[in-house]
C-alpha positions as a Markdown table, in Angstrom:
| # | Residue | x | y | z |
|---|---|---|---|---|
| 1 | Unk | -36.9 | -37.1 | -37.2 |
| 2 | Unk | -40.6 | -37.8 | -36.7 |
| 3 | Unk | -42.7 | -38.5 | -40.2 |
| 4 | Unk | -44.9 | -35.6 | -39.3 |
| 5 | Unk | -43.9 | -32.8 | -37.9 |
| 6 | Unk | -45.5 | -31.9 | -34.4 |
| 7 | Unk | -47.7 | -28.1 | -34.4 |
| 8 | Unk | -46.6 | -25.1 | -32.3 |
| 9 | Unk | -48.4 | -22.3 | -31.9 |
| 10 | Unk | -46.3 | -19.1 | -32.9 |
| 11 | Unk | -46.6 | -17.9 | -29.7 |
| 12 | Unk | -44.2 | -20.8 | -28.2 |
| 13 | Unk | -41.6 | -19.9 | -30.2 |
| 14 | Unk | -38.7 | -19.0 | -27.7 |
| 15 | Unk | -36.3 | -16.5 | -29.1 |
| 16 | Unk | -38.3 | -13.1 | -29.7 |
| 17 | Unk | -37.2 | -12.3 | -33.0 |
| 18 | Unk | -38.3 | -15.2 | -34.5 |
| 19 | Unk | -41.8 | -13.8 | -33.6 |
| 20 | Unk | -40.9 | -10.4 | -35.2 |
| 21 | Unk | -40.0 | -12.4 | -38.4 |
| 22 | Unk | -43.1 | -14.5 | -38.6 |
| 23 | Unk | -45.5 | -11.2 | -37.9 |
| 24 | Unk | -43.4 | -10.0 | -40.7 |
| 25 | Unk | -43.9 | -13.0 | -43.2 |
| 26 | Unk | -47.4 | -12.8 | -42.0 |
| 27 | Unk | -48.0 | -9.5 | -43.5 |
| 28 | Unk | -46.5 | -10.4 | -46.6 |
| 29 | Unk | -48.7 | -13.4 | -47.4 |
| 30 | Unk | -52.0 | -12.7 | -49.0 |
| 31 | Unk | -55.2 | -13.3 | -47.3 |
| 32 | Unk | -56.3 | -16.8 | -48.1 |
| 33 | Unk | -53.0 | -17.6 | -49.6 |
| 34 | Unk | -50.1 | -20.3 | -48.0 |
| 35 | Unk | -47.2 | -17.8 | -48.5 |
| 36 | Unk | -46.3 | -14.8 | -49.8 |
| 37 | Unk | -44.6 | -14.2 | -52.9 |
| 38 | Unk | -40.6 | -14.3 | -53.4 |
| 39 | Unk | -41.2 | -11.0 | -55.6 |
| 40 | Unk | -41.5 | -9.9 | -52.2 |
| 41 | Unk | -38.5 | -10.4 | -50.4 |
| 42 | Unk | -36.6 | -6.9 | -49.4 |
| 43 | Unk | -34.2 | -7.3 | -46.9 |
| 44 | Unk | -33.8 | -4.4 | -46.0 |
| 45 | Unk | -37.8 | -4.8 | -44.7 |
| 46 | Unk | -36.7 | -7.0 | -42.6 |
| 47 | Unk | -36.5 | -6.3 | -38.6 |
| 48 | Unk | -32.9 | -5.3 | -37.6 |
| 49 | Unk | -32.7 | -7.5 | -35.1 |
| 50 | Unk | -32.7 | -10.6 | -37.8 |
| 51 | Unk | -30.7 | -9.9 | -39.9 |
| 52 | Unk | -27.3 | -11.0 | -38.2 |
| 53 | Unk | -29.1 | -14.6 | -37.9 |
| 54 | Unk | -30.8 | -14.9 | -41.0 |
| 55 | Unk | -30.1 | -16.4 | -44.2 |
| 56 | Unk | -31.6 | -16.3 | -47.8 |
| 57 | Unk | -31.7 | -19.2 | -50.5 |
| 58 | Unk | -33.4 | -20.0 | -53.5 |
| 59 | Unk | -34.5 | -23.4 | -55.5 |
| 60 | Unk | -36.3 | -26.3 | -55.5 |
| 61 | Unk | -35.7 | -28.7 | -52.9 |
| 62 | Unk | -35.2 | -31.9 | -54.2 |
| 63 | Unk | -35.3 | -30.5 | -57.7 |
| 64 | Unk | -32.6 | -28.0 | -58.2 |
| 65 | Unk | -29.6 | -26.8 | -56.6 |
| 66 | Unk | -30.0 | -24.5 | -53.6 |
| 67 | Unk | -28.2 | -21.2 | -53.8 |
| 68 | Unk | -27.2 | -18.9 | -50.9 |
| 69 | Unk | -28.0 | -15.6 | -51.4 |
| 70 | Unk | -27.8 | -14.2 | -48.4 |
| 71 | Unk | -26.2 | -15.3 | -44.8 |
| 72 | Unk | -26.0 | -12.4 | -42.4 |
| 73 | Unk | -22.9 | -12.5 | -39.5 |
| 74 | Unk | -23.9 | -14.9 | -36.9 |
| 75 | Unk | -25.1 | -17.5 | -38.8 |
| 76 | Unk | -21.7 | -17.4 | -40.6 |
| 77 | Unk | -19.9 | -16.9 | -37.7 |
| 78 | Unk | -21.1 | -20.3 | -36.3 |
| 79 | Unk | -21.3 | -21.8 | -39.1 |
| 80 | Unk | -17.9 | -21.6 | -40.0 |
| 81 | Unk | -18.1 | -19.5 | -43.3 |
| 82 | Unk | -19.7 | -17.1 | -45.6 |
| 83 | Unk | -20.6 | -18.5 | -48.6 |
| 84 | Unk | -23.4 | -15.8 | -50.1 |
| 85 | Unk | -23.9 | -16.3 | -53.4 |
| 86 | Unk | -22.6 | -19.7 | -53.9 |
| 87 | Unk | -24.3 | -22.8 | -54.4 |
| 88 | Unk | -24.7 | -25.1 | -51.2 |
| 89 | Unk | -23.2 | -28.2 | -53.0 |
| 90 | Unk | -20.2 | -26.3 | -53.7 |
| 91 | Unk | -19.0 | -26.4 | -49.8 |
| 92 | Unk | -21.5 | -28.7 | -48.2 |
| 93 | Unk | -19.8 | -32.2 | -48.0 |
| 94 | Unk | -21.5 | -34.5 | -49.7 |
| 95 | Unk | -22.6 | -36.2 | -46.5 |
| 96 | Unk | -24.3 | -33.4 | -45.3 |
| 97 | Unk | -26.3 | -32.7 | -49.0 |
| 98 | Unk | -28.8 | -34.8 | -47.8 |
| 99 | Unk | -29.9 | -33.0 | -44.5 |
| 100 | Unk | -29.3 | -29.6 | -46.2 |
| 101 | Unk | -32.2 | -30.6 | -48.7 |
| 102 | Unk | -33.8 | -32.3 | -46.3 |
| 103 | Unk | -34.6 | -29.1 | -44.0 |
| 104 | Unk | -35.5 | -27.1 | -47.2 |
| 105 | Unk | -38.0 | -30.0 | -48.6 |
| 106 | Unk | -39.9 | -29.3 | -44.6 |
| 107 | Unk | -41.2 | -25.9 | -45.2 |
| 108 | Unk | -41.8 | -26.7 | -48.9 |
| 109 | Unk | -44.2 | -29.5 | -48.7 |
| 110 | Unk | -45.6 | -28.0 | -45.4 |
| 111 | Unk | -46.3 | -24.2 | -47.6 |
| 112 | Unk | -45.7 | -22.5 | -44.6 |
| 113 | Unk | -43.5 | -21.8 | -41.8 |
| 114 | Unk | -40.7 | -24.6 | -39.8 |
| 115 | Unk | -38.9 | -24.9 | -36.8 |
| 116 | Unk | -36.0 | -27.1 | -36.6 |
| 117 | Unk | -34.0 | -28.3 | -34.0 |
| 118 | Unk | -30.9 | -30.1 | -35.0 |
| 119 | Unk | -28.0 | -31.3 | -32.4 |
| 120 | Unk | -24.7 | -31.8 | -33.9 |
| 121 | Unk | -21.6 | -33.7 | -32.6 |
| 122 | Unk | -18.6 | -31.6 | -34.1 |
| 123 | Unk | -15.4 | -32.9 | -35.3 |
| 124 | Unk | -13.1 | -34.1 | -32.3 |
| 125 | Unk | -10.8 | -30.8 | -33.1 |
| 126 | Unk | -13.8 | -28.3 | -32.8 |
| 127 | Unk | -16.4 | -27.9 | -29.8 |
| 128 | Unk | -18.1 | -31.2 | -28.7 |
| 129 | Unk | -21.9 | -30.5 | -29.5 |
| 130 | Unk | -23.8 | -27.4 | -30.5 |
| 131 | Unk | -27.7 | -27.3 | -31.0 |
| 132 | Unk | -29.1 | -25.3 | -33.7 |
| 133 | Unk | -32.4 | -24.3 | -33.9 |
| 134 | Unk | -33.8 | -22.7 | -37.6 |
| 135 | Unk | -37.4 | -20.6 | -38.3 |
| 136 | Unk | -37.3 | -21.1 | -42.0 |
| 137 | Unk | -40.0 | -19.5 | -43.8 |
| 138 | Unk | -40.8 | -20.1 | -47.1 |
| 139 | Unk | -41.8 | -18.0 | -50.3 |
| 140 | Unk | -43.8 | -19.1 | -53.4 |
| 141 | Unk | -42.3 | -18.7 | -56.4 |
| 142 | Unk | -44.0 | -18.1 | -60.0 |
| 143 | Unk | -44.8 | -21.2 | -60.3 |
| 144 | Unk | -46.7 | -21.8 | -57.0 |
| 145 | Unk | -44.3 | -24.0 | -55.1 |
| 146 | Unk | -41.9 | -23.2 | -52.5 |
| 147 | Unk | -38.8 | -21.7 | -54.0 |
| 148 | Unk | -37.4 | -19.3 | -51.6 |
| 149 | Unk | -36.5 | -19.2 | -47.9 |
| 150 | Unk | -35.7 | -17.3 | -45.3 |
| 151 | Unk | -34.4 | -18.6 | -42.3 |
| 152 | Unk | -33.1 | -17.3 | -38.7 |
| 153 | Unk | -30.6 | -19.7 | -37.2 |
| 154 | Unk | -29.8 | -19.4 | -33.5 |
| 155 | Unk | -27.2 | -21.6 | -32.0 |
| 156 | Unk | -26.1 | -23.3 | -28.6 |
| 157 | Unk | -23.5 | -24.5 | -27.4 |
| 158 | Unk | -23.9 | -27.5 | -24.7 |
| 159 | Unk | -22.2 | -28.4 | -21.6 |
| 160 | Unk | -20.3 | -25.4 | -21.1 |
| 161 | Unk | -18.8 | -25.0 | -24.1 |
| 162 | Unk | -16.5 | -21.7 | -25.0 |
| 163 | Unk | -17.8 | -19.6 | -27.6 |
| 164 | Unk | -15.8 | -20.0 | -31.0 |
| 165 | Unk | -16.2 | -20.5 | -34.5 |
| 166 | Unk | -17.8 | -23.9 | -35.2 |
| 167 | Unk | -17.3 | -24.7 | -38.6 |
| 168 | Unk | -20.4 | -26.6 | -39.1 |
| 169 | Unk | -19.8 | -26.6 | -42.9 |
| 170 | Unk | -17.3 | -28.8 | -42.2 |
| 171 | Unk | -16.1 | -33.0 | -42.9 |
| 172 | Unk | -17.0 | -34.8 | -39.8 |
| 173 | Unk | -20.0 | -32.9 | -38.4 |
| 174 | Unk | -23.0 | -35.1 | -36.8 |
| 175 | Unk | -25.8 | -35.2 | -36.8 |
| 176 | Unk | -27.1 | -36.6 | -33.2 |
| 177 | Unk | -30.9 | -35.4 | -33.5 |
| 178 | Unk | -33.4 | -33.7 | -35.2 |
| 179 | Unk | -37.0 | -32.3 | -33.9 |
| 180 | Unk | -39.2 | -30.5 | -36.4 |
| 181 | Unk | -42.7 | -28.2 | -35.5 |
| 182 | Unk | -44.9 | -26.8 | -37.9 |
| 183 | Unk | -45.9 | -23.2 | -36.7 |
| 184 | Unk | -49.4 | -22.5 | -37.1 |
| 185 | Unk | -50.4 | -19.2 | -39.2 |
């Protein structure tokens, strides 16, 4: 992963509701403000279209523990469960703890929106590799840093690949690359 992350211009982004959900954030942030609020967040405001691939945590990257509030039915479908409500150290191997915070800490210290692109090599049982890519945007909490996100995860599977249940929380799971962009607001 680079030090920096590179810029992309919202425009670029390649799946279309991923631009629904920024213009969305958009017009929840406060004119000459990073982010908007986490008072703010109503799912239900959301655009339809997201919701199946969007998840919702709170905390502190790096601080506290990250909680899943929210994870709607094809991010848990690929994913391999659906944990709402729990904690993300309570089924995250330990191995993986460290990425997990790691793509939270992104948006946080960059106070505004993230795109990721991870590749995964899966455990020898499952698919062979799957490449994820994640809009996470972040909400300010009351005291001013980063302490909610939402993110929209879309997921592909490489070299042909049938479609199944991954099981990304899972032992095993690799991580073969990672690309990060800052989108510009």
């Amino acid at each position: 992963m680079p030090a920096d992350p590179q810029w992309l211009a919202p425009a670029h982004l390649a799946v279309p509701t991923q631009r629904l959900a920024l213009r969305h954030w958009l017009s929840l942030r406060p004119a000459g403000r990073d982010m908007p609020d986490a008072g703010l967040v109503d799912l239900l405001d959301w655009p339809g279209d997201a919701l199946p691939h969007l998840s919702l945590v709170r905390g502190r990257p790096g601080l506290d523990r990250l909680q899943l509030d929210f994870i709607g039915n094809m991010a848990a479908l690929f994913s391999g469960a659906t944990q709402g409500g729990r904690y993300m150290d309570e089924f995250y191997p330990l191995d993986q703890m460290s990425m997990v915070t790691g793509f939270f800490t992104l948006p946080a210290r960059a106070r505004g929106p993230v795109l990721v692109h991870d590749q995964f090599a899966l455990p020898a049982q499952s698919a062979g590799t799957v490449r994820v890519e994640r809009l996470s945007l972040p909400f300010q909490g009351a005291d001013g840093t980063a302490g909610l996100f939402i993110t929209l995860h879309y997921f592909k599977l490489l070299d042909g690949t049938p479609p199944q249940r991954l099981r990304l929380i899972a032992p095993g799971v690799r991580l073969l690359a990672r690309e990060v962009w800052q989108v510009q607001v």
